[in-house]
N, C-alpha and C positions, 0 to 999 in steps of 0.2 A: 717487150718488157711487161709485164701482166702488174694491173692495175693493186696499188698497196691497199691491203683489206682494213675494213676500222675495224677499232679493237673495240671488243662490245664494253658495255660501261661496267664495271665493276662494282659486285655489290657494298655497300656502305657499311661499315664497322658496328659493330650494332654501339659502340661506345661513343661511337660518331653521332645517335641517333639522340638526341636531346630533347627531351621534354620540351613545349614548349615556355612552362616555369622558369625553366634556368635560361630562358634566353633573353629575360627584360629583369629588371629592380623588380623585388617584391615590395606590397602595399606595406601600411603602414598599421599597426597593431592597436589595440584601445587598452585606456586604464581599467575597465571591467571587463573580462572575457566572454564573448560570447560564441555560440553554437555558427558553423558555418554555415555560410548562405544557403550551402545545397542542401545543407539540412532542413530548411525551415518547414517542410512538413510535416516534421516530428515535434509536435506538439498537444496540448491535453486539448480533451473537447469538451463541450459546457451543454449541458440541460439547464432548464429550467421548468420549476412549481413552482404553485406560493409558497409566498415564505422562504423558499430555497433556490438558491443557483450550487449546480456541482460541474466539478472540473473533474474530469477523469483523464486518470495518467493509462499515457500509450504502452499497453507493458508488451505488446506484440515487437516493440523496439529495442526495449529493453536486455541487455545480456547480461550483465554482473548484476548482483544483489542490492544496487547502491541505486535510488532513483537520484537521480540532480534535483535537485533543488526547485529550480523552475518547472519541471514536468512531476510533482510532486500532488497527488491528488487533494482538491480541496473542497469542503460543504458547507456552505455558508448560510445560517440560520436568519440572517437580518443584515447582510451586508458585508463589508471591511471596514471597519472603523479606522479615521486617520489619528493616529494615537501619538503625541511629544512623546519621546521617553523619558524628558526632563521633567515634566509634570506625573509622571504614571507612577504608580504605588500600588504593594501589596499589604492588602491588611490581616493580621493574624487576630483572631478574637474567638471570644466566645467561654467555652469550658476551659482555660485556659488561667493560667496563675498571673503571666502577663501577660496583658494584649500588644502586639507588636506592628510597625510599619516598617518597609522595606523601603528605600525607594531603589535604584538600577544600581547607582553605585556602591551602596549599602551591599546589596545582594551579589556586584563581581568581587567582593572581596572575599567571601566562603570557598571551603574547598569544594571543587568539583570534580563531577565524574563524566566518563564518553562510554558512550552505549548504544550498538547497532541494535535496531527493534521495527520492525513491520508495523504502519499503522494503519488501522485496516475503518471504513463507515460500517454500522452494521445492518445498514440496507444495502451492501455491496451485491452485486447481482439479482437484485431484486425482479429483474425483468423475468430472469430464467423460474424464479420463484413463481409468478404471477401469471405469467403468460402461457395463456392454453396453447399455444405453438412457438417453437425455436425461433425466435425471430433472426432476420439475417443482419449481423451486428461485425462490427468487430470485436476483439478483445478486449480492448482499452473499452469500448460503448458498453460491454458486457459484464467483466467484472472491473473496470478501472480504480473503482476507489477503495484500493489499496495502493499504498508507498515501500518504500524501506531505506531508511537515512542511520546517520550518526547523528545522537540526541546528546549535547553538554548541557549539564545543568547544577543545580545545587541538589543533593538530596533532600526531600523535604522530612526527613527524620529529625535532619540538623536542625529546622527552624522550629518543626514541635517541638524537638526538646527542651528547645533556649527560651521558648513562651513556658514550659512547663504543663504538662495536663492532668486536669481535675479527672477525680478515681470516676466520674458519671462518663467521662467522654468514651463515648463509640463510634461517632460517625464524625464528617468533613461536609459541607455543602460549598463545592466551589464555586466561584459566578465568574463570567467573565464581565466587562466593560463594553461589551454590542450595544446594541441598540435594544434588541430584548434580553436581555440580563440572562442570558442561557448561564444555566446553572443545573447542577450534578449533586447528589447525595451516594458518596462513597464510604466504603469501613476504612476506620482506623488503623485497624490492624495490615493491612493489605497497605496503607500510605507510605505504612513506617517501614516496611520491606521492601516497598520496590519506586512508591512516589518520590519524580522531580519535577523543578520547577526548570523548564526548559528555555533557555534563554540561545540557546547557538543549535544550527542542523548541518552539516555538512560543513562544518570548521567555520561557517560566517552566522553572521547574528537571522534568528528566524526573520522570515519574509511577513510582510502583512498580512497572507494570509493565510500562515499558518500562527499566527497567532502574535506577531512582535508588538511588545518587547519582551512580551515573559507570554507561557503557556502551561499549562501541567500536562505531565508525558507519566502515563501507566503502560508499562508494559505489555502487550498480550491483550486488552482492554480496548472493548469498542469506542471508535473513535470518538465520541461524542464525552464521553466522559473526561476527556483528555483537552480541559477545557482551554480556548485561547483567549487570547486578551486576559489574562485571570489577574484578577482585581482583589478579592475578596478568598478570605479561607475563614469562614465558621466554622471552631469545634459543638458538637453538639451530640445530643446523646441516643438520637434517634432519625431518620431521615425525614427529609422535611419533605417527600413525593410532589416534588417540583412539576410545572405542566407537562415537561415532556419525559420525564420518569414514570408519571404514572398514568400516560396514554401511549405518543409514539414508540418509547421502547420499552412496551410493555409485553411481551411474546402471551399469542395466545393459542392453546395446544387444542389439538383437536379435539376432544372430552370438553373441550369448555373451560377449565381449568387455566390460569395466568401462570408466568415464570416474571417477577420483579427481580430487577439488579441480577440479570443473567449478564455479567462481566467480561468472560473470555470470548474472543473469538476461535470458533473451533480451528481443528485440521483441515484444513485446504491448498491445492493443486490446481493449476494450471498450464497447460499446453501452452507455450507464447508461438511459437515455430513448431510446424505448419499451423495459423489460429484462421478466425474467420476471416475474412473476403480477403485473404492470399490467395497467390496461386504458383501452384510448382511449377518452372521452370519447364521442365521435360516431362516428358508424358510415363516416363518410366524412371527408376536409376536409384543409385544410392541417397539418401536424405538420411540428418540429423536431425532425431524427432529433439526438442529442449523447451523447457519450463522452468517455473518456479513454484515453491511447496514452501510451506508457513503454517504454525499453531501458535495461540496465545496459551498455550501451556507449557511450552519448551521447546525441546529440539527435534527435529525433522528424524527420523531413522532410517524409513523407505521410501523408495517410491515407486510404488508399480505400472507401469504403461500397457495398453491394449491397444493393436491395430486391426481387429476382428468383432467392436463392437462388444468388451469384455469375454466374452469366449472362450479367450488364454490371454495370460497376463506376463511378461517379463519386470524383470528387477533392474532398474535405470540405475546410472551413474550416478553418486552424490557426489558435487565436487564441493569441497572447504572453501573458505571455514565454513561448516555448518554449525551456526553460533543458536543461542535460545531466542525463541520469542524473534526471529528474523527471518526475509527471506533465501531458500535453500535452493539452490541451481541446480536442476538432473538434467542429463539426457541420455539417451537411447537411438543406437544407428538401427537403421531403417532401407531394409531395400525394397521399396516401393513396386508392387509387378502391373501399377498404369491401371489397374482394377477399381472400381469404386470401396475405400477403406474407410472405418471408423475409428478413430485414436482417441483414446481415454488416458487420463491419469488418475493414480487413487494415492495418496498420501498418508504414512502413518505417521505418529508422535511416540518418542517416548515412552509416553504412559499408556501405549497403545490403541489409542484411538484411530480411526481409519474413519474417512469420508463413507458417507452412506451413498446409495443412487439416488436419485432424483425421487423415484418414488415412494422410496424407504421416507425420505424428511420430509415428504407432505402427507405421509401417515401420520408423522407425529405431529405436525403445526396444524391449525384453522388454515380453512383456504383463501383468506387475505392476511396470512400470514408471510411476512418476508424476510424482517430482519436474521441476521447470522444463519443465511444460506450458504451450503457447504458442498453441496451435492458434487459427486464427478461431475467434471466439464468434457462434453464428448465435441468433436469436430468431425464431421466427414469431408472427403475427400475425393471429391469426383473425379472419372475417368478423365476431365477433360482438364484436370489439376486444379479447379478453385475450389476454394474450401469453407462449410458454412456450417452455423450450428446447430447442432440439433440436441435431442434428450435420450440421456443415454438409458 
């Protein structure tokens, strides 16, 4: 009688194959939500000068146009002030028929409006400005201090108007409540078309340190102007050349010549994927080259990419909404031949403005020139797939 064979084991359903999530009670949730644990290494990173600590947002993470809140870049001139909102007030005065106070609750009673808009430092990339060589950075360490949120606020058209303004008023000097009264001299005119007074980012009430309980939000408008903690609004008829008005963001051109109350920040582009110190996966193959592209003058229209070190240039995907004065999402596939490559992006506006090269904008600035550097962002691409920055 010949011995009965085992039957081999049967492979297993793959329906049968359960995670093993589904095989215990899930944890238990919090009243604030937070970023998964396996996340925790996406988060901003911090220099420090005097006078200054900055956070730089990781935008090499980033894939929609929306930063959160938490990874939201921040430059702090003399600190976070811990501010009651119960005690906090805005004061309207000046060239003004009335002079007015606000306090929080005063101020949620007005209509408001929601507005996506990119706010950008105007020494964002200053490194690449400054530095006789590409340093080995990442993105976020490179250009990080730019955001891009949803701003609620009141318009401040509304609250000039309810003060009333004398026929002399031409200018705002805003201040905030820091510790050094950081404070701005803005036009009028430009207040009343696009100034809010920003009270919520991201559907919740601003964070401390981008400026709670109140902040003013200019569109397009280098960050600094965009003053938080704001305490104070003087109408006045002339700008008052506050200390850092008329030193740190004072642009000085190469001729010797000054730019005061240069406002916008230009056209600007960035590579996030493939950015510095990644590294591709395989040494060959298909990739999604993807960035983001911003002007403080409107809206995004192209965006050109280079994998040849400018060379030849293709026309990336703009994907929607491409709104004003916000960050724009391109990309561009990529089949990669494992060669060592240069990838550039060059962004135009609108009104047609297009990023210069590198060498093109320190023709034009002093050479400790930095603020509202704009230049293409190059990354090469070595053979052996990490990727570092260099000048294009």
């Amino acid at each position: 009688m010949a011995a009965a064979q085992a039957t081999p084991p049967q492979p297993q359903p793959l329906a049968a194959r359960l995670p093993d999530a589904m095989t215990r009670p899930g944890g238990a949730d919090l009243p604030y939500g937070l970023p998964a644990v396996h996340e925790a290494q996406v988060e901003r990173s911090l220099s420090m000068a005097a006078g200054f600590a900055v956070w730089r947002t990781p935008l090499e993470h980033q894939r929609g146009i929306i930063t959160p809140s938490g990874l939201h870049f921040a430059v702090h001139h003399n600190g976070v002030p811990d501010i009651a909102p119960e005690r906090h007030t805005l004061k309207l005065h000046g060239l003004v028929n009335k002079p007015l106070r606000f306090d929080l609750d005063r101020l949620m009673r007005y209509p408001m409006v929601s507005r996506v808009h990119f706010l950008e430092c105007a020494g964002n990339s200053a490194a690449n400005a400054l530095s006789p060589t590409a340093l080995d950075q990442t993105l976020g360490e490179i250009a990080g201090e730019v955001s891009c949120s949803e701003w609620t606020g009141v318009p401040l058209a509304y609250l000039l108007n309810e003060a009333g303004l004398k026929d002399s008023a031409q200018w705002v000097v805003a201040e905030g409540a820091d510790g050094g009264s950081h404070s701005r001299s803005l036009p009028l005119k430009a207040l009343m078309e696009h100034g809010m007074v920003a009270l919520f980012q991201n559907g919740e009430r601003l964070r401390p340190s981008q400026g709670y309980p109140m902040r003013l939000f200019m569109p397009g408008w280098e960050g600094n102007v965009n003053v938080k903690w704001l305490h104070r609004l003087e109408v006045v008829d002339a700008p008052a050349y506050t200390k850092d008005e008329s030193g740190l963001y004072t642009q000085v051109l190469a001729d010797g010549r000054i730019e005061r109350f240069a406002f916008h920040m230009e056209v600007k582009s960035v590579i996030t994927h493939p950015s510095g110190q990644q590294r591709l996966p395989e040494p060959h193959g298909f990739y999604e080259i993807a960035g983001l592209a911003w002007s403080g003058r409107g809206r995004i229209v192209r965006v050109d990419v280079s994998v040849d070190g400018g060379r030849t240039w293709a026309v990336a995907q703009l994907h929607g909404p491409v709104l004003d004065r916000a960050f724009t999402r391109f990309t561009l596939p990529w089949q990669w031949s494992g060669r060592k490559a240069d990838l550039m992006s060059r962004a135009t506006d609108e009104h047609g403005r297009t990023q210069p090269l590198r060498s093109e904008w320190k023709r034009r600035y002093a050479m400790h020139s930095f603020n509202h550097y704009n230049a293409v962002q190059a990354w090469r691409v070595q053979a052996d797939g990490r990727v570092e920055n260099v000048y294009a």
